[in-house]
C-alpha positions in Angstrom: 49.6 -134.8 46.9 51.4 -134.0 50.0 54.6 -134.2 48.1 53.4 -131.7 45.6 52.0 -129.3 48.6 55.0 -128.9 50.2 57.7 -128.8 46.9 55.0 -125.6 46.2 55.5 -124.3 49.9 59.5 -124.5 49.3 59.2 -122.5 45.6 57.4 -119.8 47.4 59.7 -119.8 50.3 62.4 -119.5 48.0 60.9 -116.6 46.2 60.4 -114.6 48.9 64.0 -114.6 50.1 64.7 -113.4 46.3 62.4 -110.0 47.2 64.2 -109.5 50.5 67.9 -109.6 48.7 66.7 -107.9 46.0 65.2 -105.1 48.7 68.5 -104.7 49.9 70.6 -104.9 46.8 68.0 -101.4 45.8 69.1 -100.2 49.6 72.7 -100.8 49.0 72.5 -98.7 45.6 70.8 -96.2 47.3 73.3 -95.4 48.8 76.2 -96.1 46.4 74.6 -94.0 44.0 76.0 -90.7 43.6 75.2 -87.7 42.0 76.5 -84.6 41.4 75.5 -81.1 42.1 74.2 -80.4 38.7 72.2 -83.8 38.1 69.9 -82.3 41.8 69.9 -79.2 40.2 67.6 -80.8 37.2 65.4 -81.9 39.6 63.6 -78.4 40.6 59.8 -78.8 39.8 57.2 -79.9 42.0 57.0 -83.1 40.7 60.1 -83.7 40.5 62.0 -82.6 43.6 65.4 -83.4 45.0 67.4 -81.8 47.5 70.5 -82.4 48.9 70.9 -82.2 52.9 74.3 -83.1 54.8 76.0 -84.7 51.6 72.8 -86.8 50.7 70.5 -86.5 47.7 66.5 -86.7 49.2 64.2 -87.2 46.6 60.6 -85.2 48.2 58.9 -85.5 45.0 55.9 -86.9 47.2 56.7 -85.8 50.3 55.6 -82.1 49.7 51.8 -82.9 50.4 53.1 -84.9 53.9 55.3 -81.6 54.8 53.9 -80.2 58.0 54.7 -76.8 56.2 53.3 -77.9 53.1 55.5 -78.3 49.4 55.8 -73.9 49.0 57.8 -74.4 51.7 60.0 -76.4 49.8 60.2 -75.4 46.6 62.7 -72.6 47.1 65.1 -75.3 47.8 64.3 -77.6 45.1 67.4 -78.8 43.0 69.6 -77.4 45.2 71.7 -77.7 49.0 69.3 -77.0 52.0 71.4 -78.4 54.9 71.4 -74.8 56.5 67.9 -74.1 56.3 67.0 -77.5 57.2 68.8 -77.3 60.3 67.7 -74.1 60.7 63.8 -75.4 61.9 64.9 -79.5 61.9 66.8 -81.2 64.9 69.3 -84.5 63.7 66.6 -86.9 64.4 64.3 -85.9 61.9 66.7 -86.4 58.9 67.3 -89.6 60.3 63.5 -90.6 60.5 63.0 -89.4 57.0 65.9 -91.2 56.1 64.3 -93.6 53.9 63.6 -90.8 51.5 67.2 -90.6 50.7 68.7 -91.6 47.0 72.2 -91.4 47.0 74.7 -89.0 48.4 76.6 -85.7 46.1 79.7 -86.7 44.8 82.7 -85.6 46.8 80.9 -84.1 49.5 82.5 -84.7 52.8 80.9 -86.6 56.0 78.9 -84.8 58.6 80.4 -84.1 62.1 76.9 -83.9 63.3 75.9 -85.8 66.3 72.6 -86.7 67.4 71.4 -85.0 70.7 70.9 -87.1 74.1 67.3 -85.6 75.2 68.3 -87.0 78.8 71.5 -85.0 78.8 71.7 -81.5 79.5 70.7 -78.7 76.8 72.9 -77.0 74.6 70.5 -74.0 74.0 72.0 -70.9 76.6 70.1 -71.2 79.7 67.6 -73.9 78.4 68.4 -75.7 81.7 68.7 -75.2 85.1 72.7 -73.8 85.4 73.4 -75.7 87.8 73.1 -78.8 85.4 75.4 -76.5 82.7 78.1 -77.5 85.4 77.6 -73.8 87.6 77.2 -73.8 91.1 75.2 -72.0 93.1 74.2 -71.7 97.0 71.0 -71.4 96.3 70.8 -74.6 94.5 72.3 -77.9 95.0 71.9 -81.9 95.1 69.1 -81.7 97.2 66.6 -79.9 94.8 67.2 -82.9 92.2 65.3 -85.4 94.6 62.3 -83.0 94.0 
């Protein structure tokens, strides 16, 4: 019986690494799959929605009712490119958390120069920091106030 138990144990053992390659074999095609401009443009409906965002194909079909902004907010871009009005409200990260929603990338598109921002560096945003940490001095400020 205990021979039994455990060649059982070692058949499901085996068929669980199967679901993990096979869970990365869909990753890997993700991501190999690519589409062109006019396949995401079929995709335009609201239950059927793909957009493309830095050079990759996001399929938001069920996302809409997640969207802090709710789906009207994305319908306008349906079936179409919305990497400037994405990064228009969105910082790097988010794409990047949602990246799991991605399907493929658009054929010949080229790959982003973006970089992700260091929140413990200083602030690109015009006098969103102190200027002395935008590299300008000051006599008024100086190392001193950082132990503060």
């Amino acid at each position: 019986k205990k021979k039994k138990k455990k060649k059982k144990n070692k058949k499901k053992k085996k068929k669980k690494k199967k679901k993990k390659d096979t869970q990365k074999e869909r990753n890997l095609k993700k991501m190999t799959t690519e589409y062109t401009l006019e396949e995401v443009a079929k995709h335009n409906t609201a239950g059927d929605l793909w957009m493309v965002i830095d050079g990759e194909v996001f399929d938001l079909s069920k996302f809409g009712k997640f969207h802090p902004g709710g789906q009207s907010v994305l319908r306008p871009y349906a079936g179409k490119d919305a990497t400037e009005a994405f990064f228009g409200l969105h910082r790097l990260e988010i794409l990047k958390k949602y990246h799991h929603l991605a399907i493929g990338k658009v054929k010949g598109a080229k790959k982003s120069s973006l970089e992700v921002w260091d929140p413990a560096g200083p602030s690109k945003v015009p006098y969103g920091d102190i200027s002395y940490f935008q590299g300008f001095r000051s006599p008024y400020w100086d190392e001193t106030h950082l132990a503060v």
